[in-house]
C-alpha positions as CSV (number, residue, x, y, z in Angstrom):
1,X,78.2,192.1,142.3
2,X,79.8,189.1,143.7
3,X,81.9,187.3,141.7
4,X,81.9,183.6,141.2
5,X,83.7,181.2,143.2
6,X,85.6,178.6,140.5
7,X,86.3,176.8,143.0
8,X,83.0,175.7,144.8
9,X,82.5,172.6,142.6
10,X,85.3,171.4,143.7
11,X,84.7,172.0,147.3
12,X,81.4,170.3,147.5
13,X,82.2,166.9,145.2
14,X,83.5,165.2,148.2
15,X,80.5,165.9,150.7
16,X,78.4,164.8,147.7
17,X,80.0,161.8,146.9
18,X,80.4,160.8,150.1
19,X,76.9,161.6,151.2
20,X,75.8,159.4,148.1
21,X,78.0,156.6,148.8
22,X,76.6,156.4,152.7
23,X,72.9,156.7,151.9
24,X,73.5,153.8,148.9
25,X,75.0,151.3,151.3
26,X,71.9,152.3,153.8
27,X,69.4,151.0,150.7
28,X,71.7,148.3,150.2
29,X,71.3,147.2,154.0
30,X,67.7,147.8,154.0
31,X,66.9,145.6,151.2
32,X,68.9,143.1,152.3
33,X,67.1,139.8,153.9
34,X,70.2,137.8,154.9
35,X,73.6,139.8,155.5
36,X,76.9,137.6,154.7
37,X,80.0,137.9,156.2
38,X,81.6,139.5,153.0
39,X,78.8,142.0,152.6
40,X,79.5,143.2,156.4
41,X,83.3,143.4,155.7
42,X,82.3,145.5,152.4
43,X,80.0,147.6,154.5
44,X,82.5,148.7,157.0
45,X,85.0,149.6,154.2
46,X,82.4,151.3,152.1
47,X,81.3,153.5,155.5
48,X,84.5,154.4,156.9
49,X,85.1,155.3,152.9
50,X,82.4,157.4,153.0
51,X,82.9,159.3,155.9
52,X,86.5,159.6,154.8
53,X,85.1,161.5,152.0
54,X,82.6,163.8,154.0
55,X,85.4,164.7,156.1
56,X,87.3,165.7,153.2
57,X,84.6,167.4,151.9
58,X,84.3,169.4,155.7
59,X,88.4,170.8,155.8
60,X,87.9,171.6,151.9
61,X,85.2,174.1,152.6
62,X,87.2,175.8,155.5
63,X,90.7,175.6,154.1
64,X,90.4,176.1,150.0
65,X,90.9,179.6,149.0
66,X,88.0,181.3,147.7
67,X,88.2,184.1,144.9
68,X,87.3,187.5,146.3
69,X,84.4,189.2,146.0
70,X,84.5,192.2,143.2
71,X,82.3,195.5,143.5
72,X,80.5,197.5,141.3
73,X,82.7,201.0,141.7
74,X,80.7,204.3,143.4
75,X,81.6,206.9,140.8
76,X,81.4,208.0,136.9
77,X,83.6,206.7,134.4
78,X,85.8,209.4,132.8
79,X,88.9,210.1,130.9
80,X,90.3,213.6,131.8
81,X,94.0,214.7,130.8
82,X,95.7,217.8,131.9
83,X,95.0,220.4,129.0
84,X,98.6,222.2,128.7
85,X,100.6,218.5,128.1
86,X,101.5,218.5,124.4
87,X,99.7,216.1,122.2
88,X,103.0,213.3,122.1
89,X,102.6,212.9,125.9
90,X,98.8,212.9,126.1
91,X,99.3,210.2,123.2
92,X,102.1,208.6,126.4
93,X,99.5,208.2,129.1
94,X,96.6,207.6,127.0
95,X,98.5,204.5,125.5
96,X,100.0,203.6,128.9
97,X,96.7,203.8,131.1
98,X,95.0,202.2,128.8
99,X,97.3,199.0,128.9
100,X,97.1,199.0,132.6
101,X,93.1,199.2,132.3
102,X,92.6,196.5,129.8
103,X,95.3,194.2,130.6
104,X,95.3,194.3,134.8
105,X,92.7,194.7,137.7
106,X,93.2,198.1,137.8
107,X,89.8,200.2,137.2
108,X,90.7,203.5,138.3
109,X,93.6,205.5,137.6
110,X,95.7,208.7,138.7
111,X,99.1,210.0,137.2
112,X,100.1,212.8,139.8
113,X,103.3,214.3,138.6
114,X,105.3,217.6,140.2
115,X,102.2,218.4,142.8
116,X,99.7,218.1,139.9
117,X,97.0,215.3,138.5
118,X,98.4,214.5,134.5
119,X,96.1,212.1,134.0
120,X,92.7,210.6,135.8
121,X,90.9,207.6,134.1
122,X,88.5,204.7,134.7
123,X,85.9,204.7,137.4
124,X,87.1,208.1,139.2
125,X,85.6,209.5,142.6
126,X,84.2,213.5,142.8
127,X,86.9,215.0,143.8
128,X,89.5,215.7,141.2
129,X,92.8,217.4,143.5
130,X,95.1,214.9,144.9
131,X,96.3,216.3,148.3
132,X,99.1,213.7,149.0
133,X,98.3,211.8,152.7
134,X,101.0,209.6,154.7
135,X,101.0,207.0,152.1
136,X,101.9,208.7,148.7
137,X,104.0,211.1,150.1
138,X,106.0,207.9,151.5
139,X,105.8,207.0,148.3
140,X,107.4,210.0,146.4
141,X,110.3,210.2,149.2
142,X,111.4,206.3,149.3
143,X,110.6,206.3,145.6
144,X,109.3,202.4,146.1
145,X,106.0,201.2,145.6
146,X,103.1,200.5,148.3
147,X,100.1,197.8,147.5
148,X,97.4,198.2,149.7
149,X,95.4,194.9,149.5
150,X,92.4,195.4,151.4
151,X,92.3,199.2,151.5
152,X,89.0,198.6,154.0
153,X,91.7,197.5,156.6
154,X,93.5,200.2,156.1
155,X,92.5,204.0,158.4
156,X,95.0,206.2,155.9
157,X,92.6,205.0,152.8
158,X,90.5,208.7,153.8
159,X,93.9,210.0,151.9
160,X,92.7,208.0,148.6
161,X,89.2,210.2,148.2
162,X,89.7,211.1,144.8
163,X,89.3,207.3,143.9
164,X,85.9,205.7,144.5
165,X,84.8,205.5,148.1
166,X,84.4,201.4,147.6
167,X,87.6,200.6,146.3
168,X,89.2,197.7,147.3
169,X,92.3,197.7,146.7
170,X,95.5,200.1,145.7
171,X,98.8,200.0,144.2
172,X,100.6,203.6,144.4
173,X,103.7,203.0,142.3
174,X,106.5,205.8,142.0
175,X,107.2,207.2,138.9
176,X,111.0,208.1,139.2
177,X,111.3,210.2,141.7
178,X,109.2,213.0,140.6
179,X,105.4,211.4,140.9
180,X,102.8,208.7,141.5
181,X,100.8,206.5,139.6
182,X,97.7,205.2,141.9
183,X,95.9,202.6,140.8
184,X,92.8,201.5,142.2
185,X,91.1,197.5,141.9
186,X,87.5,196.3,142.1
187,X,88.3,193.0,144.0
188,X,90.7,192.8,147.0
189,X,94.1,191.1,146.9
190,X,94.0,190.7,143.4
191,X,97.2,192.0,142.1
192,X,99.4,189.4,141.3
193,X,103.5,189.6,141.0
194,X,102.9,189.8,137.5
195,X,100.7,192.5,137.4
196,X,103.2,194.5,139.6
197,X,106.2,193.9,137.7
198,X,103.8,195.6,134.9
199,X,103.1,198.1,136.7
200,X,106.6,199.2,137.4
201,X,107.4,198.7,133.9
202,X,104.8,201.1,132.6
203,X,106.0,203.7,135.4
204,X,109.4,203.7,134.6
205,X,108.8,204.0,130.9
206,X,106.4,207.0,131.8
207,X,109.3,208.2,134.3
208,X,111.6,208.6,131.2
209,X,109.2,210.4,129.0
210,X,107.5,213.1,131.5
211,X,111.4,213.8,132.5
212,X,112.4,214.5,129.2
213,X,108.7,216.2,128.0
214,X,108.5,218.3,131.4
215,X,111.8,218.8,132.4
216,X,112.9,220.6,129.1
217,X,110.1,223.2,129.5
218,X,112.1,224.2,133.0
């Protein structure tokens, strides 16, 4: 489903206006019967106006950003936690995934901690293993987040197919240096700053608690 362009009003109220204002002084002319100098002097000013206006209304539809098109996501909503975690860290990721799915872009969404999945939620693709590609593992050893805007751009996206095959956009943030959260968006390039800096927030809280949860049990 494509989603509505805010902008496009905006785009279009020059072309209209000045399209209006041109075909007005044509009636004017028209109906006329004896043309003063004045009324010439006005015409001139009101076409060159006009045009003015037209021409705005030309390098608006070109350069203006539009808002990006959002999908409807290929897969089956679900909300699956790892069964063994005890009930104060399925509490943790419920509570932090939910945040992240309510309050950003995000609509799909893998915890992948010490080679295994923790957590999958949101719009989730059929296969449930995460087999770490190029990307993630890049991830997990430079232990700094990658945001893949337009994931159609991208050939490593096969790596991502345990998110939905139409997702359009990705964020795989580290959590410590022990895991991944990947998120995956509906519309491309639509992370902003401030959704990032959320994002990282949320991981390094989770970072603190699956060390202290998961590391006491080694």
């Amino acid at each position: 489903m494509a989603k509505p362009d805010p902008n496009r009003v905006l785009r279009r109220l020059p072309l209209v206006v000045g399209g209006l204002g041109a075909g007005l002084l044509l009636v004017n002319r028209l109906l006329t019967p004896e043309l003063t100098a004045s009324q010439a002097r006005g015409d001139v000013l009101g076409v060159i106006v006009s045009a003015v206006l037209i021409l705005t209304g030309l390098i608006w539809q070109q350069v203006q950003p539009r808002s990006p098109d959002a999908v409807q996501l290929i897969g089956k909503e679900d909300f699956v936690l790892a069964p063994d975690l005890s009930k104060a860290l399925k509490t943790e990721l419920a509570w932090a995934s939910h945040l992240l799915l309510t309050n950003t872009v995000t609509r799909s969404l893998v915890v992948f901690y010490q080679g295994r999945v923790l957590l999958r939620r949101g719009i989730l693709g059929p296969k449930s293993e995460v087999v770490p590609g190029p990307i993630l593992k890049r991830v997990l050893e430079k232990q700094r987040p990658v945001y893949l805007v337009d994931l159609k751009v991208y050939p490593g996206r096969i790596e991502f197919d345990y998110l939905p095959e139409n997702t359009q956009g990705i964020i795989c943030q580290p959590i410590g240096d022990q895991g991944a959260m990947i998120l995956g968006a509906n519309v491309p390039r639509s992370y902003t700053q401030q959704d990032e800096n959320w994002i990282a927030g949320i991981a390094d809280k989770l970072a603190v608690t699956l060390s202290e949860e998961i590391g006491s049990r080694e």
